[in-house]
Structure formats: structure tokens, C-alpha cells
N, C-alpha and C positions, 0 to 999 in steps of 0.2 A: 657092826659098822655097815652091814650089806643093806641093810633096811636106809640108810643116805644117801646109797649111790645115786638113784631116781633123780635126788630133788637134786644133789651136785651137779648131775649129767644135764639137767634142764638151765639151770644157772648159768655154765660153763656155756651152752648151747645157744642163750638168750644174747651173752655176750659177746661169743662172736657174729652173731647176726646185729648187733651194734655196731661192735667193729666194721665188718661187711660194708653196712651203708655208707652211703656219700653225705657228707653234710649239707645241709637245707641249703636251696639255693635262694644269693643275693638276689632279691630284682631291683633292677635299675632303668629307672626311666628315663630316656631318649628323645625329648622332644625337639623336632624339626620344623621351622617354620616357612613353608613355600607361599610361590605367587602361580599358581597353576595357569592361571591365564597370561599371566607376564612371559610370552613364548620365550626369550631369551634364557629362562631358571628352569622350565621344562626338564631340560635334561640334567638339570641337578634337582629335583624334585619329582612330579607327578611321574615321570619315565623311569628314577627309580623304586619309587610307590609301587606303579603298578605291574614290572615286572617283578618286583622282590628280588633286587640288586643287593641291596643291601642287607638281608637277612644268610644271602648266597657267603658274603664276604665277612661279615662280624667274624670276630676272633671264638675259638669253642677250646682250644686247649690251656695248657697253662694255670694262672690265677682265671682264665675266664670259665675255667672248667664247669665251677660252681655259679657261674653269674647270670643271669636269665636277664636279657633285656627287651623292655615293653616300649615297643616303638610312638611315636604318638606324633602325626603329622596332623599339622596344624597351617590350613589354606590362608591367604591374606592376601588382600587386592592391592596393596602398596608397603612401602616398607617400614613406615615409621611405626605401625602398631608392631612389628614383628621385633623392632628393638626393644620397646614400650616391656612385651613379653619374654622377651631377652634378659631385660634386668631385671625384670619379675623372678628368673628365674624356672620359667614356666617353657624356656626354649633353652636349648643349650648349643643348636647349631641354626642359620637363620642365611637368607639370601636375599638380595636387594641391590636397587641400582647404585649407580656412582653415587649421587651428592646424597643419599641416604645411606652410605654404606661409612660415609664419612662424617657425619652424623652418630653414627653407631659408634664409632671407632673413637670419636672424640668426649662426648656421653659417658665410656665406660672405663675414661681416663679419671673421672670424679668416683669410681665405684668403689669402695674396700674390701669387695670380697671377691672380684673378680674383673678382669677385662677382657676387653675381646683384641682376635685378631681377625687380619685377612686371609684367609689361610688356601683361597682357590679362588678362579672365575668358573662361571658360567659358560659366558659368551662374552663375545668384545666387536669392537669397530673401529678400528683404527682411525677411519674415515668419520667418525661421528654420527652417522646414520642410524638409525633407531627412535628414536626422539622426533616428535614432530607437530607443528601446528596444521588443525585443518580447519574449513570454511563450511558452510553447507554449499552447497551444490550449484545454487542459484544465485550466488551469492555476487554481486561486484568487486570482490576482495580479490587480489593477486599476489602481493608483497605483504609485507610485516609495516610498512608505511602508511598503506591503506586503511589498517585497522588503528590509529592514529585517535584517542578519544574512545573508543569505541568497546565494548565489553566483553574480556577474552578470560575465559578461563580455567583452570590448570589445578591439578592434586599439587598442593603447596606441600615444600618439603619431599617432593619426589625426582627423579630423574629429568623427568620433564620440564619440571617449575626449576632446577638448575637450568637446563639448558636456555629457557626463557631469560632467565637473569642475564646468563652469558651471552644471548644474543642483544639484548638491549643496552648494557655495558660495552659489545663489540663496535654500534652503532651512534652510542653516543646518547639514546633516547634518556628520557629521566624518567624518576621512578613512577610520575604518574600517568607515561604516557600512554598505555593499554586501563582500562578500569579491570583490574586485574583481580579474578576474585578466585576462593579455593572450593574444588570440585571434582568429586570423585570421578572417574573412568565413566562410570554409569550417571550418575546426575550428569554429568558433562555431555555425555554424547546426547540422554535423551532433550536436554535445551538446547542443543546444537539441532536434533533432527525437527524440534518445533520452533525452530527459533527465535530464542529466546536471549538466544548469547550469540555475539555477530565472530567470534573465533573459539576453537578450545583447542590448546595440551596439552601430548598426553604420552605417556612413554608405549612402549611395544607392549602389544600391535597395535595400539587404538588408530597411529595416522592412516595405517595402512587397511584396517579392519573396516572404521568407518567409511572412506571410499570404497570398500570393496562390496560393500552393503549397501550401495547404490546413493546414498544421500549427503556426501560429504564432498571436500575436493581438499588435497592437500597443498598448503601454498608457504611450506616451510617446512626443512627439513634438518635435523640435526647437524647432518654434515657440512652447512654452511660456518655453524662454529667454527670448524677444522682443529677441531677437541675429540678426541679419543673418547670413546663413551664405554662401559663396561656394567654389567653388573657381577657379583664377587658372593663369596660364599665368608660368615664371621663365624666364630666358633668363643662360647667360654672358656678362658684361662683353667676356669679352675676344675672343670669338665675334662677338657683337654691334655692337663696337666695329668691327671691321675687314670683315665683311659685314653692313652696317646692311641692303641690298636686301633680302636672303634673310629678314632677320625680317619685314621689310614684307610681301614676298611670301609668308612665311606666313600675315599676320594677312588679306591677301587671298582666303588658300584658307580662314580659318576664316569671313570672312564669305560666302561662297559658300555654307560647308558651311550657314552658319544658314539662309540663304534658300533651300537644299534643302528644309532639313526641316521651315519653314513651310511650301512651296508645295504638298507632300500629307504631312500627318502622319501618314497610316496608311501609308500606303508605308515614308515611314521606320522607322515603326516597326517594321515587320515585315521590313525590310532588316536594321536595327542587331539584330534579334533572330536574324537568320542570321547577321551577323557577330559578334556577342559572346556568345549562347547566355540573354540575359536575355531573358522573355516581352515580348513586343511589349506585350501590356495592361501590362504594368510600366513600360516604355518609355515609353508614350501617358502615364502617371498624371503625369508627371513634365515632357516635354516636348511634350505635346499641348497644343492652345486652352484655355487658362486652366489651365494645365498647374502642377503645384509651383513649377517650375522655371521662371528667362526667360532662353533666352539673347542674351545680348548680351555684346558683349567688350569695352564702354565701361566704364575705372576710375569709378566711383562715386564719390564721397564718403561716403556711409555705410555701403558698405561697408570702407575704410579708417577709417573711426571704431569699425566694429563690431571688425576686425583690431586697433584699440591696446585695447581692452577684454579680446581675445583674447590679447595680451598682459600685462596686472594681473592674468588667470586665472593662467597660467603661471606669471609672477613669485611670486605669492601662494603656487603650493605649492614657489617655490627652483628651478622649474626651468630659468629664463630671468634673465637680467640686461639689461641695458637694452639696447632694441632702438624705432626710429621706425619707424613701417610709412611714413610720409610722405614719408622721408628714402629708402626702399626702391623706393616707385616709380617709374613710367619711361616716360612714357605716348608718348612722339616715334614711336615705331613704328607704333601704332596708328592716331596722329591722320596720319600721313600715308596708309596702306594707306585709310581712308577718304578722301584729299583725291584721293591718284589715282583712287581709283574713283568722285569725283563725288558722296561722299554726305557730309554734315552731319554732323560730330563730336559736336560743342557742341548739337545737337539733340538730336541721342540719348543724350550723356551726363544733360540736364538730364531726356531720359524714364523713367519708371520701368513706361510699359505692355509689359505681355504683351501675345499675340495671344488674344483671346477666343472663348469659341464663342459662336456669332450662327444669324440665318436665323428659320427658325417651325417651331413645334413644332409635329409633323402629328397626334399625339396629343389636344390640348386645342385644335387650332385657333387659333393665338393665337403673336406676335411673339416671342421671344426678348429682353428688355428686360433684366434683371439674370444675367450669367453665373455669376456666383458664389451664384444660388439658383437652376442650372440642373442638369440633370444630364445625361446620353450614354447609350444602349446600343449595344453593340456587338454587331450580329447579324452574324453568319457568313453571307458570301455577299451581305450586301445593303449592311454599309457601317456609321459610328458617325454613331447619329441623337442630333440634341440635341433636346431636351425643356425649355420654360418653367421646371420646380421639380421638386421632388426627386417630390410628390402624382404629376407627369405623367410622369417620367420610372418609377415604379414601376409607374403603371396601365399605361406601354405598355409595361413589361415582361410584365405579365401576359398583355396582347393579343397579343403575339407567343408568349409560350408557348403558348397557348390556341390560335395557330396551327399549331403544331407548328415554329417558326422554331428554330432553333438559336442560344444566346446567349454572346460569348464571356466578358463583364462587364457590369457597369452600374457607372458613376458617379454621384457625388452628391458635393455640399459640404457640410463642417462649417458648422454655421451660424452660431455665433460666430467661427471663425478661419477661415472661407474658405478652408482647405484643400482641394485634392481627395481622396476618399477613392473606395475598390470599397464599393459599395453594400452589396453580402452580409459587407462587416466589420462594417458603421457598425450603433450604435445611433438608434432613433428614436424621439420623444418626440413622440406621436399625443392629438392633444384639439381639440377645440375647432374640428373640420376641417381642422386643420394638421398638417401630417407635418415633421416638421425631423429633419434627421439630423446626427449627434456621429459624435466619433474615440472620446470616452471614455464610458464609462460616468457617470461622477461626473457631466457635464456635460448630458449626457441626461436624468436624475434631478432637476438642478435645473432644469433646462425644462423639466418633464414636471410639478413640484409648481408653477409658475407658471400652467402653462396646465389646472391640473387636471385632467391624463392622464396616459397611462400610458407606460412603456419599451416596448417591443419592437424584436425581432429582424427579421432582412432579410424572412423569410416571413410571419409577421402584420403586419407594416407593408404590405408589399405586397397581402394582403387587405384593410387597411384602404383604402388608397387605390384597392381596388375598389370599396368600400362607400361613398365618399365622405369618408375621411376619420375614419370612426366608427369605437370599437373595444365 
């Protein structure tokens, strides 16, 4: 019997080095469908891409013990291809503006193997802002009345071409009253810069992108709607259903990404404009302190009220039938990625602040107390300084010129809609030692007949608020 030990001991041996092992690992594919250049998704996308947020937060114990997931982000310039790849199956998580997100939502109500939910935002506006028509430069265009006849146009089926709808339903116009045709981001702008097309729309950042690249003027802006605007993160049911973690663990790496890029927002910015090719000052207008844009990935309530409104738009021109935005969403993911990482849902859902720009303006000597009549320069090499009001913010524009500093922008607020605007777009209505600055022209004009002054452009306002305010 001793001449069998050998091969027993090797058997016995083979065995437990079988046992030993871990069973082969699952892999599971992960596809994420972002808008990199859509600043608004940024932070639920290309910011968690390229720090690897999300590989930080995936689940590894458990059943995920054995599961190896193959991430697979997939860029897209608007959102209807991203649902398109959605029911493909070829996405299982996907982010997109308002009237495409509803779209999605409503699409995957006809599906049998899966539907989707709403299950986070991005970014939001309460004010509507983000969305916006521009002109080329030269253009005699001012209103949305101007362009009357005339050939305007907009990515159909995107956030933009909602808000279009809703502004011409808001007006009363009919439906042929723009020759309104469909146009990507890119075909859009470059017939807008040769003009070819006498308006285009376009969602974030194209209104603000295109003026800020010297050849555009914007002469509509979403927040005239006074429509809540959002874009929103969907997720497959059936995805969802059976790796609930991995959505958690997402919504982990989006609030990470957000606390990135409050904690230096120039940084970000100028990071997201190396990874997406959009200008960093574009980036800042949007999601800087007191930025367009807030992100937070708390479902709202009004902005699902402002979604079923988004819906009677649709409906109204036949191109939706009945769909609940309320019945659509899906908030469990969310509210727990916040409970593991110890922070307050039901707090932050109930808030509706931004982060603001603060400190003392070194200009006027004097606190920072209302940000929304505050404004920023951004000099080259030293950093974005805030400024008390629009008067302080232009005279220390002028101080630094006059130093020879280098400037990349200046900011300033519209003064009835508290949007942010670039200074050298805005108009401003100078009297009375007041300098206020507008998006629109029309708007400026009637603040400028109240205070018995006059309009001007970025460079006589700026002398004026040399002069004190006098013109």
C-alpha cells in the first residue's frame, strides 16, 4: 500500500488547490452614456470618467466578490441617440436634458424587457436659464419677434427645441412662424458663424459658448419660459433591478464629482475644458459660485412639476400621449448613496441654494453682501476676484487694464433675472450713478427710461463707472 501514498497525496493535494481557488469571475458590462460637452452632465459624466469616481465606489464584497465590471462610456452630442442606445441595450445608465429625458421615460413605457427611470439630476435652474437662442453678431435681430419668417435652427427633439416650442406656445406664435429646421450643435453654429441661418438653439453651453467666441449675440434666453429646466440621469429597470449597489455606487461618485468642483472651481473649470474642449470662462458661467447652473442630484419637486408642463408642450403639438413624470421616477438609489455617505437627503432635497460668490471686494473696499448684484474678473495669472456690483466690478476692470494685467472675462448679473452673464455681452442702463446690466437689449431700454439714462455697451459703461457712474 505504501507504493499509493504518492499518487493519493498528489490527488488529495490537486484538490484542495481547487477548493483554494475563487470561482471565475462574472464580467458585466456597464455602459454609461454621457454628453461631455453638455456642461450641465459634466459632473455626472466626463468628471466622473476621468477621476475614476466610480471605480473608487463600485461594490467588491458580497455577491460582487466574484463580479468584475467593464465600464464602457460612450460620449454623445444630444440625447435622443443615448435613448436610441438605451433600448439597444448597449447603455444601461444615460443622461440628457428635460424634453429628452422625457422622451426616454415615455419610449420605455412600450418596452418588455425593461424601463427606465429618473433616478438623479445633474444640474438644474430653477429660473430656466441654460437653454437659449443666439443671433450672429452683426445681426439686426434683438427679440424672438424679429426673427418672424426668418430661418432659425435647433437639435429637434432636444432641450433646446423644447424650450423653442414653449416659448412660441408662450407667445401665441404658430407653428410656422420661425422656418424652423433640425440642427446639430455643430452644423448649427458653423451656419450661424457664416450665415446661413439668421438664428440658432441650442442647449448648454452653445448660447453662451457661441458669444463667447466672438461671433454670436444672444437674444433669448431660457429663463424667459419661467420653466424650470434640468437635465436628469435614466437608468434600466432591469439593470437596476438586479445590481441595485452599482447604481448607489454611482450616485456616490456623482456626489464626489460635485464636491470636486465646488471645492476649487477654477480648477475645475480649466480641467473640464481640457477634457471636453468647451472654454473654461464658459464652464465657470455655468457652474461657478452663483453659477447658471446648481448641481445637485436631489429629485426636486418642481422640477417634476415643470417636466409634466414639458409634457402638455409635447402633447399639444401630437407628439406625446399620455405619460406621468411622477409615476417615472425613482429616487431609492439616490436617497440611499446619500445615507451611506452620512449626509441628509430630505435636507438637501428641501434646499434650493447654490454656492455663492462671497469675501470683499478689494476694489470698493467693502463686504460682498448680495451675489446676485455682484460680479468677477478673471485675470490671467492672479485668480477670479469678486467684486460688491456690476459699478465695482467694471472700475476694477478698468484698474487692471490700466495695469497692464491680462483679463480672461468679467462677469456681471442681469438685474431683473439674476442670471449670470460676460460682461462685454451685457447691455447697461447708466443714470443716476447706477450701472445695471441686461441680457437684452429691450430690457436695458426700459431701465434706462425709468432711471433717466442711457444704454451702453461693455466699453462706455466701463468708462462710466470710472467717472462715477456718469455718462
Amino acid at each position: 500500500m505504501a507504493r499509493h501514498l504518492p499518487t493519493l497525496s498528489i490527488a488529495m493535494s490537486s484538490l484542495a488547490l481547487l477548493v483554494s481557488q475563487p470561482a471565475s469571475a462574472e464580467t458585466v458590462k456597464l455602459g454609461i452614456g454621457t454628453q461631455d460637452t453638455t456642461t450641465n452632465t459634466v459632473t455626472a459624466g466626463v468628471v466622473i470618467r476621468q477621476l475614476q469616481l466610480l471605480e473608487k465606489y463600485l461594490p467588491k464584497d458580497g455577491k460582487y466578490a466574484t463580479i468584475k465590471f467593464e465600464l464602457e462610456w460612450q460620449n454623445f452630442t444630444s440625447g435622443p441617440p443615448v435613448t436610441n442606445a438605451m433600448m439597444a441595450n448597449k447603455l444601461q445608465i444615460g443622461m440628457m436634458g428635460d424634453y429628452p429625458l422625457i422622451v426616454n421615460g415615455f419610449t420605455f413605457e412600450s418596452n418588455p424587457e425593461s424601463k427606465s427611470r429618473l433616478v438623479g439630476i445633474a444640474a438644474y435652474s430653477l429660473s430656466g436659464s441654460g437653454n437659449g437662442l443666439v443671433v450672429h453678431k452683426d445681426s439686426p435681430y434683438y427679440d424672438l419677434a424679429d426673427l418672424k419668417g426668418k430661418l432659425v435652427s435647433v437639435p429637434f427633439g432636444s432641450a433646446a427645441h423644447g424650450m423653442v416650442l414653449k416659448a412660441m406656445q408662450d407667445r401665441g406664435y404658430a407653428s410656422d412662424f420661425f422656418q424652423l429646421v433640425s440642427q446639430s450643435p455643430e452644423v448649427g453654429s458653423t451656419n450661424l458663424q457664416e450665415k446661413k441661418i439668421d438664428g440658432h438653439a441650442d442647449f448648454v453651453p452653445f448660447a453662451e459658448l457661441l458669444p463667447f467666441r466672438g461671433f454670436a449675440r444672444k437674444i433669448f434666453d431660457g429663463v424667459e419660459t419661467s420653466l424650470p429646466t434640468f437635465h436628469g440621469i435614466v437608468v434600466r429597470t432591469d439593470f437596476a433591478e438586479k445590481y441595485p449597489e452599482v447604481v448607489v455606487a454611482y450616485f456616490k461618485a456623482l456626489i464626489a464629482a460635485n464636491q470636486w468642483l465646488r471645492a476649487d472651481p477654477k480648477l475645475a473649470a480649466e480641467k473640464i475644458q481640457e477634457w471636453t474642449g468647451i472654454n473654461k470662462e464658459v464652464v465657470y458661467i455655468f457652474l461657478g459660485p452663483s453659477g447658471n447652473m446648481t448641481t445637485d442630484p436631489t429629485i426636486k419637486p418642481a422640477l417634476i412639476d415643470a417636466a409634466t408642463t414639458d409634457v402638455k408642450v409635447l402633447q399639444n403639438l401630437g407628439r406625446m400621449k399620455e405619460f406621468d413624470p411622477k409615476k417615472w421616477v425613482d429616487d431609492k438609489y439616490i436617497r440611499k448613496a446619500y445615507a451611506e455617505m452620512k449626509l441628509d437627503y430630505d435636507a438637501q432635497l428641501a434646499s434650493t441654494n447654490n454656492y455663492e460668490i462671497s469675501g470683499e471686494d478689494s476694489f470698493c473696499k467693502k463686504p460682498i453682501t448680495d451675489p446676485r448684484k455682484a460680479g468677477e474678473v478673471w485675470v490671467d495669472g492672479a485668480g477670479i476676484m469678486p467684486f460688491s456690483s456690476a459699478s465695482c466690478t467694471l472700475g476694477a476692470y478698468a484698474d487692471y487694464k490700466a495695469k497692464g494685467k491680462k483679463i480672461n472675462v468679467a462677469y456681471v448679473f442681469d438685474t431683473t433675472r439674476g442670471i449670470k452673464l460676460f460682461a462685454d455681452q451685457a447691455f447697461f442702463a447708466v443714470g443716476n450713478s447706477e450701472i445695471a446690466p441686461f441680457l437684452l437689449k429691450k430690457d436695458a431700454e426700459a431701465y434706462a427710461a425709468k432711471i433717466s439714462g442711457k444704454v451702453l455697451g461693455f466699453d462706455d459703461a466701463m468708462k462710466a463707472a470710472v467717472g462715477g457712474g456718469k455718462t
